[in-house]
C-alpha positions in Angstrom: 207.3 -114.9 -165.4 207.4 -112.5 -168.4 207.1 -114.1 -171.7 209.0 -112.8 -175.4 206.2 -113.5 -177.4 206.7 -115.0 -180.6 205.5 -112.2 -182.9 208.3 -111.9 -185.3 209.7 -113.3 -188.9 212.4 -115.9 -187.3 214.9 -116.3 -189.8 215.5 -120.4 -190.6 218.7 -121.5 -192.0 220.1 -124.6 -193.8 223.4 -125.7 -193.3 224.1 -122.4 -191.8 222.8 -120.3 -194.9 219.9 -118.6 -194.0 216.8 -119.8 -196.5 213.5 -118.6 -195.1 212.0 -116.4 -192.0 209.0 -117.8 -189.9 206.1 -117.3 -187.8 203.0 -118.1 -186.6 199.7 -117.2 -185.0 197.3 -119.9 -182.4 194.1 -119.7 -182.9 191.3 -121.6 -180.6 188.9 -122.7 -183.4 186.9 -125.5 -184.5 189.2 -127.8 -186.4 187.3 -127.7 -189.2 187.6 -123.5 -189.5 191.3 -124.6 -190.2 191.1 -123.9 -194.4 188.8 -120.5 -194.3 191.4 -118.7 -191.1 194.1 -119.6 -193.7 192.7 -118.4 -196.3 191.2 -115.7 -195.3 194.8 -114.8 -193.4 196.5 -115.0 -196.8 194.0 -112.6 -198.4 195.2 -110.6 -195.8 198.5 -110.5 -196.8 197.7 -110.1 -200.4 195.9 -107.4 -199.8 198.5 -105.5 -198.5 201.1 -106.4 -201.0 199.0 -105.0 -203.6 196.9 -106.3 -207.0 199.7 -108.0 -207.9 199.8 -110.5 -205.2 198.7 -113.7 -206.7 197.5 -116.2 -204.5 197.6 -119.9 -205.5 197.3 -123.2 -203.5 198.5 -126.8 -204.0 198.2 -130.1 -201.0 197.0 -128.2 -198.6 199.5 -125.5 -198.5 198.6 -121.6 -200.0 201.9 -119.2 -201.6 201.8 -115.7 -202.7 204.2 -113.8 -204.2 204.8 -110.7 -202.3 206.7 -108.5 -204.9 210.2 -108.0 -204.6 211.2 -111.3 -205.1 209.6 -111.9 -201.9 207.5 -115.8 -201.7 205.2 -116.8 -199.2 204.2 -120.0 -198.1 201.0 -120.4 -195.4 199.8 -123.9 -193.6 197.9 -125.1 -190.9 198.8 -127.4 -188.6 196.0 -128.8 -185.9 197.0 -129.5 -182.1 194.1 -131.0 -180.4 193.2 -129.6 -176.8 192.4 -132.2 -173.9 190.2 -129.8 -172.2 187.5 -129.4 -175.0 186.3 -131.7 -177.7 184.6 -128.8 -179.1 188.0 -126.4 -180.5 191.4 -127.1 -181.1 194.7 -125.4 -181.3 194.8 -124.1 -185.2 198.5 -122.7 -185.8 198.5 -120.6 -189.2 202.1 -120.7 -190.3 204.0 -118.0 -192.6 207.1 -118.6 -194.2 209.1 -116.0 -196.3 211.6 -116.5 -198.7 213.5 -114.1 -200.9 215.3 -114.6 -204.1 219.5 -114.0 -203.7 219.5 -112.1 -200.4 217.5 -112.8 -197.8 214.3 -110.2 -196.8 215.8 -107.0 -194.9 214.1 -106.9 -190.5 211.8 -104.1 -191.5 210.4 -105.9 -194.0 210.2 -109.3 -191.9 208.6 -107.5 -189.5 205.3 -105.6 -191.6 204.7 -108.7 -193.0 204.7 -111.0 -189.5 202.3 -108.1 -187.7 200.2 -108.1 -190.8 200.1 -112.2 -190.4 199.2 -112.1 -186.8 196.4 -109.4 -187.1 193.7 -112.6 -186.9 190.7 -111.9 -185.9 189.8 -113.7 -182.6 187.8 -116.5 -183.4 183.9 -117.6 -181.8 185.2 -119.7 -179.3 188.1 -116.9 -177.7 185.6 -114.3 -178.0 183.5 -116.8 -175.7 185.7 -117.4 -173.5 186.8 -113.9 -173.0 183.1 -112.9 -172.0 183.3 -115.8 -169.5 186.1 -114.5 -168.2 184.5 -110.2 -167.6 181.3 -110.8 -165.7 181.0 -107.4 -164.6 181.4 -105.9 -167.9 178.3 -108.6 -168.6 176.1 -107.4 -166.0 176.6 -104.1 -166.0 175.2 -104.2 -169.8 172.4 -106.3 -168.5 171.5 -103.5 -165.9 172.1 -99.9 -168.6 171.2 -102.0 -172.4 167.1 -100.8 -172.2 166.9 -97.2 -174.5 170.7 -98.3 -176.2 172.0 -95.7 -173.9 175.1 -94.9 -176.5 172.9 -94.8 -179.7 173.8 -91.4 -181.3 177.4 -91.1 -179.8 180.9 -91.5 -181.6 182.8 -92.7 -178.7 186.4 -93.0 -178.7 188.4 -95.4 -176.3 192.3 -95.1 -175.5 193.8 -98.5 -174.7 196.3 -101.2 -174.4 196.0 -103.6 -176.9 194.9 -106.7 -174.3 191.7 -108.6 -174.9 190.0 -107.5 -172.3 189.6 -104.1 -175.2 187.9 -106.3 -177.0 185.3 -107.0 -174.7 185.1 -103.2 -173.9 184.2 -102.5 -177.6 181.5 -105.4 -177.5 179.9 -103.6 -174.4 179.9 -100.6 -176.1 178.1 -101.5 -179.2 175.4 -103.7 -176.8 174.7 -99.9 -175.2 174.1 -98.6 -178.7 177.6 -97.4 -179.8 177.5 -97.5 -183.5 181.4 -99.5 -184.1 181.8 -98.2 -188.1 181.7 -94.6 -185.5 184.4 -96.1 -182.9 187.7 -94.8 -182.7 190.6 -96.6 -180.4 193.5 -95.1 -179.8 196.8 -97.7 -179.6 198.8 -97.5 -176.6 202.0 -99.1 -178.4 203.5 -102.1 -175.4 204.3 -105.3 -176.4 201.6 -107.0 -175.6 201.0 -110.7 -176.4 197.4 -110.7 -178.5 198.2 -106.7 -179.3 198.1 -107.8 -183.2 195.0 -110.0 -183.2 193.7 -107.3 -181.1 194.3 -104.9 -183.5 193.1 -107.2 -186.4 189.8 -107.7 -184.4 189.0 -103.9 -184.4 189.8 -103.6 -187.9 187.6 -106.4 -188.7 184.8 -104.9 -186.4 185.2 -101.6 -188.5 186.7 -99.6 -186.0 189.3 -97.1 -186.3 192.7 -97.5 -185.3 194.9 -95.0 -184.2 198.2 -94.5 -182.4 197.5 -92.9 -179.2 200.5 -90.2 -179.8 198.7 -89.1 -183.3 198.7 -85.8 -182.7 195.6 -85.1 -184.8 193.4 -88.9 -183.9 191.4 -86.7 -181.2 190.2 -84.2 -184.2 189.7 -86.9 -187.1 187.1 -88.5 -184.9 185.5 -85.4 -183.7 185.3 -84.5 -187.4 184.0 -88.0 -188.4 181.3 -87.9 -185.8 180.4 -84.7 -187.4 179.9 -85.9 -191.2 177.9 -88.8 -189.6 175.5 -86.6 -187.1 177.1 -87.7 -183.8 178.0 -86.2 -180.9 181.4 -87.6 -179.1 182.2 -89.4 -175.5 185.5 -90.5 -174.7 186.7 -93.5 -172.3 190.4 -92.3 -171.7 193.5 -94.3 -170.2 196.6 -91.5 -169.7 194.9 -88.2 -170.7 195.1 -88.3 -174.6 191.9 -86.7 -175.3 190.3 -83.6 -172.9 194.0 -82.0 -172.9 194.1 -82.6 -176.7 190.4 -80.9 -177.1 191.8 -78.0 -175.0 194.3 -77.1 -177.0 193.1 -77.4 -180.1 189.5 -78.9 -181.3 188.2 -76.1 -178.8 189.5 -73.2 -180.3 188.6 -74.6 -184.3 184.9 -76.0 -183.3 182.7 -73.7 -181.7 180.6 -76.0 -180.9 182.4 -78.1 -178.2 181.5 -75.3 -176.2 178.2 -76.6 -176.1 177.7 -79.3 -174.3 174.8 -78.8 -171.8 175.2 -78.0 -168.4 172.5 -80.1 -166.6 171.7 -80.2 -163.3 173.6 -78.7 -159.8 176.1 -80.4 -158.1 173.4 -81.7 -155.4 170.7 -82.4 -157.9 172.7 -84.9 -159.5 170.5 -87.4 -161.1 172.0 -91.3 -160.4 168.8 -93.6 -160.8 169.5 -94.3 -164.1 172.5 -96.0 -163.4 171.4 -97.9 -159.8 170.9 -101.8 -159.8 168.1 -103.3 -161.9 167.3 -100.2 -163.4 167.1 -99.2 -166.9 168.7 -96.1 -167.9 166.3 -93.0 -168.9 166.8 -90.5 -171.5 168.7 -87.4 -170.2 166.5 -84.1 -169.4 168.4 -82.2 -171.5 169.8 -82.2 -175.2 172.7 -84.1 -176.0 175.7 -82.0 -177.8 175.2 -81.4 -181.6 177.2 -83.1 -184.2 181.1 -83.4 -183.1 180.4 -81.6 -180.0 182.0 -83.6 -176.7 179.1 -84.9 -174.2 182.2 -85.8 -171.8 185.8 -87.9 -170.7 185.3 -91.1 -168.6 189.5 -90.7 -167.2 190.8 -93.8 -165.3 194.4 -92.9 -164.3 195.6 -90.3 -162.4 198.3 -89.2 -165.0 195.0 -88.4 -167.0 193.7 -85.9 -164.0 196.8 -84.4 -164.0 197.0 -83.8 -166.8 194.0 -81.5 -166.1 194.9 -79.5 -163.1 194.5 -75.7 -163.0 192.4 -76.4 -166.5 189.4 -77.4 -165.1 187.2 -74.2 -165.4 188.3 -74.6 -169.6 186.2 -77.6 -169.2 183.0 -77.1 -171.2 182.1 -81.1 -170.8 182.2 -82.6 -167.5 184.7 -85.7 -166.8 184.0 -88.8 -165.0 187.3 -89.8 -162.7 187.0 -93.1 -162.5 190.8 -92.3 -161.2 189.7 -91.2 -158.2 187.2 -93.4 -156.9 187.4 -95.7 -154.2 186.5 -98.4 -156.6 189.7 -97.9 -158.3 191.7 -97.2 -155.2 190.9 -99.7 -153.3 190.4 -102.6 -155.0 192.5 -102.5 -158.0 196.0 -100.5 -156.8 197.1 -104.0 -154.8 196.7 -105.9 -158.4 198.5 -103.8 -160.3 201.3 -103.0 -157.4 201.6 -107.1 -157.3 202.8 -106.8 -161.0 204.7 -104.5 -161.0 206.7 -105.6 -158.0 206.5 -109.1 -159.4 208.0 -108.3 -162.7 210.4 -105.7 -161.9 212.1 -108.2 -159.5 212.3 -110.3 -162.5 214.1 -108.0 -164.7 216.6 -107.9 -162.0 220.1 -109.5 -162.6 220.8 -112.5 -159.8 220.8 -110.4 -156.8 219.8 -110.9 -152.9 217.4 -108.2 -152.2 216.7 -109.2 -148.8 217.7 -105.7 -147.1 218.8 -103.9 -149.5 217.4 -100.5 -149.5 214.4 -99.6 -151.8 212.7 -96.3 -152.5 209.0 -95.9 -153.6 208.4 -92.5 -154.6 204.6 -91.5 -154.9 203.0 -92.7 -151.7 199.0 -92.4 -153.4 196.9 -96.3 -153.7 199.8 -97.6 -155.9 202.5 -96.5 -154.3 201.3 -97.2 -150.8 200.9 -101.3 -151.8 204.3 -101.7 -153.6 205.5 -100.1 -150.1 204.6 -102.8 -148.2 204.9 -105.7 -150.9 209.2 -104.7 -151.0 208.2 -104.5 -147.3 207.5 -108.1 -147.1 210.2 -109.6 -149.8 212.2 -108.1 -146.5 213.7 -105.1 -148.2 214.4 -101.8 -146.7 211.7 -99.4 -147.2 212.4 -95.7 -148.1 209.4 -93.3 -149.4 208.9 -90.1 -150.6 206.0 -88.1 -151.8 205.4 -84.2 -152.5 202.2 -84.5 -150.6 203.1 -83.5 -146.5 200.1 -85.8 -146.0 200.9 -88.8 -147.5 204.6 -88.3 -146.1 203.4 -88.0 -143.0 200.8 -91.2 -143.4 204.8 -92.8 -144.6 206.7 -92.0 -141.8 203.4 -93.2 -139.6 203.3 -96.4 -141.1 207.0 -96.9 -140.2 208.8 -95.9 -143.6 212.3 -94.1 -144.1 211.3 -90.6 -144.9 212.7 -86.6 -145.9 211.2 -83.9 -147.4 213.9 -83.8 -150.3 214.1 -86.4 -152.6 217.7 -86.0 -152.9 218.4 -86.6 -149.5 216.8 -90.0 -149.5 218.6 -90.7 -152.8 221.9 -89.9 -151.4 221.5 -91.0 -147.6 219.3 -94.3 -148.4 221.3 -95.1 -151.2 218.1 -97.3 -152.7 219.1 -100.4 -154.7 215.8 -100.3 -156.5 213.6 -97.1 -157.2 210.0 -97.8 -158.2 208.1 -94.2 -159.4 204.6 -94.0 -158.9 203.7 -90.2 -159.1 201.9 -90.5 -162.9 204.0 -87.3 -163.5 207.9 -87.2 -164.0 209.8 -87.9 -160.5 213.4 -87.6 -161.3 215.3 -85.4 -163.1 219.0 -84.0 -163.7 219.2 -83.1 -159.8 218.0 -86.4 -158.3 220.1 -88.7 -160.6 223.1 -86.6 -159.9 222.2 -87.6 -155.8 222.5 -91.6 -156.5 225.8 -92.8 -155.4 225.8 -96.3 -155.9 224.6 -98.8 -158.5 220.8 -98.2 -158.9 217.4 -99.8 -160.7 214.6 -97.6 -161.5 211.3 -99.1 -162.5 208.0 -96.9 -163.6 204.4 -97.9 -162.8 203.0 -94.9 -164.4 201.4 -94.6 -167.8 203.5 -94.0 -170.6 207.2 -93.2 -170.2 207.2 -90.1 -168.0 208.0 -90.9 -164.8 211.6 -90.6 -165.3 213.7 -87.8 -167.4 215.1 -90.2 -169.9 216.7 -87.1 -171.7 218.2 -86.2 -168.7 219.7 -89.1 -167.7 221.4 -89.6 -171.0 223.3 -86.2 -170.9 224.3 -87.0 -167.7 225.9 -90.2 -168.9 229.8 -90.3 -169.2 229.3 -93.2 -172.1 226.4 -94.2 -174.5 223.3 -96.4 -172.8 224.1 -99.9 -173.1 222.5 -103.4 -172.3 224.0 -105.7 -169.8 224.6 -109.7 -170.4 222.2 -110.1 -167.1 219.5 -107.7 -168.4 216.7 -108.1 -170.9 217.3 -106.0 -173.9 214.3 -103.3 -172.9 216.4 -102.6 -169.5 218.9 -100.0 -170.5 222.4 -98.9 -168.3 224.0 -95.5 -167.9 227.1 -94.7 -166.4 227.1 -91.5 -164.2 230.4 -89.9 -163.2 232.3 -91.6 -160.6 230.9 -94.8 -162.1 227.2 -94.9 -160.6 225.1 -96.9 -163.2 221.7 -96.5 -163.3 219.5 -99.1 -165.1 216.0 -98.4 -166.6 213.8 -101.3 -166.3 211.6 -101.8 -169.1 212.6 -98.8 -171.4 211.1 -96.5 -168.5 207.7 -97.8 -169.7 205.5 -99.4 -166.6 207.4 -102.7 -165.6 203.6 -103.9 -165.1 203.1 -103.6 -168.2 206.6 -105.2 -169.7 206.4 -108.0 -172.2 203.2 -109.5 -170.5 199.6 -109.1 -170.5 199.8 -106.9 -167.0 196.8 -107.8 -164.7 194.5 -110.5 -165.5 190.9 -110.1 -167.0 189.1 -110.8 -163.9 190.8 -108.0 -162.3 190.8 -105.4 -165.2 187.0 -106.5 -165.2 185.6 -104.5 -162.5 187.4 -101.3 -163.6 186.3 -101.4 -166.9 182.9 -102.2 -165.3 183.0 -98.9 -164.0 184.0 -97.1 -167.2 181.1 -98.4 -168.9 178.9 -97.4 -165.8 180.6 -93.7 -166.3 180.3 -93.8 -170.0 176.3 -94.1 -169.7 176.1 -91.6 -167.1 177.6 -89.3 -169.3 175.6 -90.1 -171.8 172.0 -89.6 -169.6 172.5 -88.3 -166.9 175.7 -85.7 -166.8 176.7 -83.5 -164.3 178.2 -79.9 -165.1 180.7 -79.1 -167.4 184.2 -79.8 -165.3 185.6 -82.0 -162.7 184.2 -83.2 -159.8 185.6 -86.5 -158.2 182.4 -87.0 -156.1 180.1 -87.7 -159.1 182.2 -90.7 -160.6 181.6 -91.8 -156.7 178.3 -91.3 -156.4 177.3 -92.7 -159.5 179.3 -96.1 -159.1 178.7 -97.1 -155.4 174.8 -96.9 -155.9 175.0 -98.2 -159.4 174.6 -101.7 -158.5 178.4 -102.7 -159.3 179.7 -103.0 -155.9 177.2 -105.5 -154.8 177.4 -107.8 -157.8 181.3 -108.1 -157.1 181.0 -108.4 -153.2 178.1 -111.4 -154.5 180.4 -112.8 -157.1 183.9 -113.0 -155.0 183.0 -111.9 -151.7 181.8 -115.0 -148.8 179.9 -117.6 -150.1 176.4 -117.4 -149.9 174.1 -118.4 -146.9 172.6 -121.9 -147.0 169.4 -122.3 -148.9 166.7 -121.1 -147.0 168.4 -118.5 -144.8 169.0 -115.5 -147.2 168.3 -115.1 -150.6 170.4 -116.2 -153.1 168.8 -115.7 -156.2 171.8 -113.8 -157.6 173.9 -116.5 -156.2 173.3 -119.4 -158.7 173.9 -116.5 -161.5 176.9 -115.4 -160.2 178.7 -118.0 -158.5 182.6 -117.5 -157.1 183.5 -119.8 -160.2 182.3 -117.6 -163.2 184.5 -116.1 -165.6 187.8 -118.9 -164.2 190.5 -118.8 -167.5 190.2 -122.1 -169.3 
């Protein structure tokens, strides 16, 4: 089920005047780290309302004043856990109160994402390792020579915990953090705040991923402090952003070396039980780009027809058969999962749905609506994958519109990771219709579009969540965007689980040191990122950790067995 997590200032009231606003962050702590989270939670908060925040405690219980007439009052409260002996449930409470009226939203709301940017404690960070073995071993396998040492690397991201892992890997290959840049992808996200707060703490910078300028401020930090720069990018943020415009102000991105041929590629350093070697060649010179590890396919495209400007190479981890294979059914379960959920009560058993984009994603959603016994339609500009469609026993046309109009789908899922409809294709729907996104960001459909179209204003429906917004077409058609047209996977939850984002991000740190060692020329070439991960040792440890269980004791080895056995890494 999707969860509305309680991030936000409630507002309280007494007798049906409204007297204070709450909220409050869990934390998985030693009980007796109960007084120093608080406290240092309210420093927090003082801190950002300025030197005149004076912080003052009495029985327990620490208040502030704000400014602005504007009082706080911070507690703990202690909920023991039956699983553990060892850490409880702290919950640090805030509580706001304003003299005469109370505190306007905008305000409630700085002050409650400043209250839940807590750091995560010893015992989550624990667990959250527990729960990414393959970030673990692959660390184990590239750590000798600090492979990252010298680089600035910058990460795009959603704020889930499994980014704070990531960052931990990175600074155990040598990535200096006080030189780390992350780049926010902005979803509502459960931990997004203590995420955020984590980083901070860490010393990392913090950006919004639609900063126009982030991509340059690191490159020019990396500069001042002698580093050269390596990316690890989710959507595309960074090499397009370099193209068209670091390039042309920093000579020296041009620079990066161009190591060996296309055949000669060097992959030892990244293979199992080997340490990673220093590169042949140079590494850039201050602020100068040794490469992009990508991992979505909106990212590539965002590339095409630009890869001879390239003058660093980029590692698609988009485009292996890591990621296609293994990790498209996970996400495609979510995203059919939750878009069902954002639903109003309907019987979808044959209705007519429509998938367009018929790539690893798009193929599993196919046949997940296949099996909830709806009535498959799919499109996809590629004649091949059409063809593979209509093979596989799917409704299929060359034009769009025509599937819109003669299928008349109940539910649209897009997964092109570009923008699939526009004017022309909502103008073809002719009954009621849902339309849910599993592509990064919010491009899959023409949002602008669809509101010009719209005889009346978008509105919200009783039946709907709030993010899920309704237009009315002429004749009456309404067209519902699930989820704001952001990626239902994504919506108000936590999207896939650890264990799964684990091997992916497993492979991103695998493609991150084989930029940084061993690189192959400047541009784009989908084999490398291959290459490099299915001899780096990465397959085998998952096949070992979740594949059959091992042989009995004395018929094949199974030394890496007792180390990574099928019940490592289980959520608490």
């Amino acid at each position: 089920m999707t969860t509305r997590f309680p991030d936000r200032l409630v507002p309280c009231s007494v007798d049906g005047l409204v007297t204070f606003a709450a909220t409050a962050v869990d934390i998985v702590a030693a009980p007796e780290d109960g007084p120093g989270l608080l406290s240092r939670a309210a420093r927090r908060l003082c801190d950002a309302a300025g030197p005149g925040a004076v912080l003052t405690g009495a029985g327990g219980e620490l208040t502030a004043d704000l400014g602005s007439g504007l009082r706080a009052g911070m507690f703990v409260s202690t909920e023991m856990r039956r699983d553990t002996d060892k850490t409880s449930l702290l919950r640090l409470h805030l509580r706001l109160s304003g003299e005469g009226e109370p505190p306007l939203a905008a305000s409630l709301e700085r002050w409650a994402r400043i209250w839940h940017r807590q750091a995560l404690s010893t015992a989550e960070v624990e667990r959250l390792t527990g729960e990414l073995p393959l970030m673990g071993a692959t660390v184990e396998r590239l750590r000798q020579g600090k492979p990252l040492a010298d680089l600035a690397v910058l990460v795009t991201g959603h704020f889930l915990t499994d980014l704070v892992r990531l960052v931990n890997c990175l600074a155990e290959l040598g990535a200096p953090l006080d030189a780390m840049t992350v780049l926010r992808k902005d979803y509502a996200y459960r931990w997004r705040h203590r995420v955020h707060g984590h980083l901070l703490e860490q010393g990392v910078h913090v950006a919004d991923c639609t900063d126009s300028g982030a991509v340059a401020a690191h490159t020019a930090r990396a500069r001042r402090a002698g580093l050269a720069c390596l990316a690890l990018d989710d959507g595309g943020y960074v090499a397009p952003a370099l193209l068209d415009g670091t390039r042309a102000r920093s000579p020296e991105l041009a620079s990066a070396p161009v190591r060996a041929g296309a055949g000669e590629r060097a992959v030892s350093s990244v293979r199992a039980g080997a340490g990673v070697r220093a590169g042949s060649g140079e590494r850039p010179p201050p602020g100068g780009w040794a490469g992009v590890v990508e991992q979505t396919m909106s990212g590539i495209y965002r590339l095409q027809g630009r890869e001879a400007e390239l003058p660093f190479p980029v590692f698609s981890v988009a485009q292996t058969r890591l990621k296609g294979r293994i990790e498209s059914y996970w996400i495609a379960e979510k995203a059919v999962t939750t878009a069902l959920e954002l639903l109003p009560a309907l019987k979808i058993e044959g209705q007519p749905a429509l998938v367009i984009g018929y790539g690893n994603i798009g193929a599993q959603i196919a046949a997940l609506l296949t099996q909830r016994r709806m009535r498959v339609a799919v499109h996809d500009a590629d004649i091949l994958h059409l063809i593979d469609a209509h093979e596989n026993g799917y409704v299929t046309a060359r034009d769009l519109r025509t599937l819109l109009s003669g299928h008349e789908p109940l539910l649209v899922f897009g997964a092109t990771g570009r923008t699939s409809m526009s004017k022309r294709e909502f103008e073809a729907l002719g009954r009621r219709a849902f339309l849910a996104s599993v592509s990064s960001g919010d491009i899959e459909f023409d949002l602008p579009a669809l509101e010009a179209l719209a005889v009346q204003g978008a509105a919200t429906r009783p039946a709907l969540p709030a993010s899920s917004r309704t237009h009315t077409l002429r004749g009456g058609v309404e067209v519902t965007v699930l989820a704001d047209g952001r990626p239902v996977n994504f919506h108000e939850t936590d999207s896939i689980s650890n264990l799964h984002s684990d091997l992916v991000y497993a492979g991103m740190l695998t493609g991150a040191c084989a930029v940084a060692t061993d690189p192959a020329p400047a541009g784009l070439d989908p084999s490398w990122a291959d290459t490099v991960l299915e001899e780096s040792g990465l397959l085998q440890d998952y096949y070992e950790r979740y594949g059959p269980p091992a042989a009995p004791t004395g018929t094949a080895p199974s030394s890496t067995r007792g180390r990574s056995g099928r019940g490592n890494g289980e959520r608490s």
